[in-house]
C-alpha positions as CSV (number, residue, x, y, z in Angstrom):
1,X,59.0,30.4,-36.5
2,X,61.0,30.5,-33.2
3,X,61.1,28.6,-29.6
4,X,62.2,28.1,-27.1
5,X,63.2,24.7,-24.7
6,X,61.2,25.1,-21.3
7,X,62.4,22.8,-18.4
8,X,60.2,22.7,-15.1
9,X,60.7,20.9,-12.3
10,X,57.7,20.4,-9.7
11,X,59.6,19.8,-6.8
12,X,57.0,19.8,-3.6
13,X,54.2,21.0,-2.1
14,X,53.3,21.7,1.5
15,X,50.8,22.2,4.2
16,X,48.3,20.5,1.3
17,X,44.4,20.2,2.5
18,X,44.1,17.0,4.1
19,X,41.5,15.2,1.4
20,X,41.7,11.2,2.8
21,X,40.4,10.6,5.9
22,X,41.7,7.0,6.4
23,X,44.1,6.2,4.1
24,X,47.3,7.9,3.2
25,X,47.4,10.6,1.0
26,X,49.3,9.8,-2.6
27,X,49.5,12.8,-4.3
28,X,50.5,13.7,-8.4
29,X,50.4,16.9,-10.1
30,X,49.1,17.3,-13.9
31,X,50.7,20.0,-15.6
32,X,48.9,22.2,-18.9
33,X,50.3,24.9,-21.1
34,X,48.2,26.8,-22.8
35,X,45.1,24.7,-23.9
36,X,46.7,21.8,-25.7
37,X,46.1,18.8,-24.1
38,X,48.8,17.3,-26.0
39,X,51.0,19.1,-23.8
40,X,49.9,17.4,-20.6
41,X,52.0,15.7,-18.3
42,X,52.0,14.5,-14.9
43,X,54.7,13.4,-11.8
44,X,54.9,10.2,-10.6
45,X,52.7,9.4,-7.3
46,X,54.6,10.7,-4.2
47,X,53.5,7.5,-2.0
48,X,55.1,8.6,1.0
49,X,54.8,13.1,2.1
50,X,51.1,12.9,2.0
51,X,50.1,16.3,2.8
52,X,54.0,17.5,2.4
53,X,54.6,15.9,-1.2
54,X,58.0,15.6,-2.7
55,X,58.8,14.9,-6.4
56,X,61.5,16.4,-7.9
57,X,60.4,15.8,-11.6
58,X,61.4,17.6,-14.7
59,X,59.0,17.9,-17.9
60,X,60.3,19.5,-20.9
61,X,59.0,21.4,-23.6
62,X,59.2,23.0,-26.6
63,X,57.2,26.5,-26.3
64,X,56.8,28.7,-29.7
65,X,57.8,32.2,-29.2
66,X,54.4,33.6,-29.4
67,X,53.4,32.3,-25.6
68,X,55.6,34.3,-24.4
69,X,54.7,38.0,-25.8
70,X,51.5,37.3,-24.3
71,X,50.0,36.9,-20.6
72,X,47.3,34.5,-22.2
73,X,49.3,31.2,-21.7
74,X,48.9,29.6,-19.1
75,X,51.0,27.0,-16.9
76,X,48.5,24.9,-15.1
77,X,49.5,22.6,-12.5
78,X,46.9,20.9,-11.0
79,X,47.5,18.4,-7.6
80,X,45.1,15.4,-7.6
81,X,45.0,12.6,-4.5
82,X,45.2,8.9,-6.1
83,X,42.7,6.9,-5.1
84,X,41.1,3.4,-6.4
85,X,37.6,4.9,-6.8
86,X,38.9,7.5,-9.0
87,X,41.4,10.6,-7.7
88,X,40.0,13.7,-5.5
89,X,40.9,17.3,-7.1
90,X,43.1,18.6,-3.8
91,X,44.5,22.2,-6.1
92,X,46.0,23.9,-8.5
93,X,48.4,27.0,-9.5
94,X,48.1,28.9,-12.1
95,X,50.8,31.5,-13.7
96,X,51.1,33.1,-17.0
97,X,54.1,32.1,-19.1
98,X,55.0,35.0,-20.0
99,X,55.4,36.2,-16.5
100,X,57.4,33.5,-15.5
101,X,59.5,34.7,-18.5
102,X,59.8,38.4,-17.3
103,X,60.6,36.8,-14.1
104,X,63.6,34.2,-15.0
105,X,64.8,36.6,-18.1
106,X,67.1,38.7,-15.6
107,X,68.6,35.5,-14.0
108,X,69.8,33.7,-17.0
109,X,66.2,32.2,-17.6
110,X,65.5,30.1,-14.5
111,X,64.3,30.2,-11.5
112,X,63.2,28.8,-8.3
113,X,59.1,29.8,-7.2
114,X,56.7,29.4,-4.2
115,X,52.9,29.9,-5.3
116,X,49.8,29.3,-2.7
117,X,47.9,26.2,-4.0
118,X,44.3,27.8,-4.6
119,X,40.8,25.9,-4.4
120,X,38.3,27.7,-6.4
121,X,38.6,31.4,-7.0
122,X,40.0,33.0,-3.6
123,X,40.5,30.0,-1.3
124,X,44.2,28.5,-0.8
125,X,45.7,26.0,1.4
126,X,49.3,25.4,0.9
127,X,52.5,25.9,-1.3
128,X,53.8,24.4,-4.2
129,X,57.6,24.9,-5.3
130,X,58.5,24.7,-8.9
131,X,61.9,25.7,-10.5
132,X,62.2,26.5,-14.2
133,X,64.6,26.7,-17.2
134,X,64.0,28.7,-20.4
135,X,66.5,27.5,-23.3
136,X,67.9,30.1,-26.4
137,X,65.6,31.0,-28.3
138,X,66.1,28.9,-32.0
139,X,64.3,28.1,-35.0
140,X,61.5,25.6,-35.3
141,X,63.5,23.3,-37.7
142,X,66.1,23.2,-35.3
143,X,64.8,22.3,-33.0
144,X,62.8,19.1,-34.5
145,X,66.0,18.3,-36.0
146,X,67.9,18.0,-32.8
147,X,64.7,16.2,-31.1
148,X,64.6,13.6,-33.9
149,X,68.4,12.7,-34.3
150,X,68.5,12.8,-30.1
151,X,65.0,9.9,-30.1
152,X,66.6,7.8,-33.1
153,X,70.0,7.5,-30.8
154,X,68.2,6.8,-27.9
155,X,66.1,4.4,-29.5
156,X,68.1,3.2,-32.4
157,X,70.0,-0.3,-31.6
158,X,72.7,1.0,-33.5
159,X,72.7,4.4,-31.4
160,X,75.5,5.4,-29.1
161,X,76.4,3.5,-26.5
């Protein structure tokens, strides 16, 4: 089976819907592919852009093949406010892999996008930016391979230095 690597990079919202009324605003996003939770990841808490958050943060992943013949996978990126009585829900974008794919495929497999953040099924307040980086496609073994030797380096005492 073949894959691919898939670097994104949440790099800000703006304009978000304002959902603390008197404290600051700390916002994360959670990001999904398809429906494996194993996949889940999320930014660190922007502490500081409140409505206007600003992370910079790259996830990678390893996406088989399959997801992208397909307009059934799904990136989810979900923005939450961080609060001590548990976080508020403030949005989320959703776009289909493959059709980030199609998109980035002419340009060398990355690119930089601007999607409305939606709440519910029609309403939206505010703009996320995300860039993106699809890899070569390569084998599964490969792949795991490479992964493996790169973790026991990094965490190997005997590793490069």
């Amino acid at each position: 089976m073949e894959c691919r690597k898939f670097e994104l990079t949440i790099n800000s919202a703006n304009d978000l819907r304002e959902v603390r009324r008197l404290f600051k605003m700390k916002v994360y996003a959670k990001v999904l592919i398809g429906s494996n939770k194993n996949m889940e990841k999320r930014t660190p808490v922007d502490k500081h852009g409140q409505t206007n958050p600003a992370w910079n943060y790259t996830m990678k992943y390893s996406i088989s093949e399959p997801w992208l013949q397909h307009h059934g996978t799904m990136v989810v990126i979900k923005l939450y406010c961080k609060r001590k009585l548990g976080d508020r829900y403030i949005g989320e974008v959703h776009q289909s892999l493959k059709q980030l794919f199609d998109y980035a495929y002419p340009m060398g497999g990355s690119a930089v996008v601007h999607f409305p953040v939606q709440i519910g099924s029609a309403e939206s307040q505010g703009q996320l930016c995300f860039s993106y980086r699809f890899g070569d496609k390569v084998a599964i073994e490969k792949l795991m391979l490479a992964e493996s030797i790169a973790s026991f380096l990094l965490t190997s005492p005997h590793g490069a230095t």
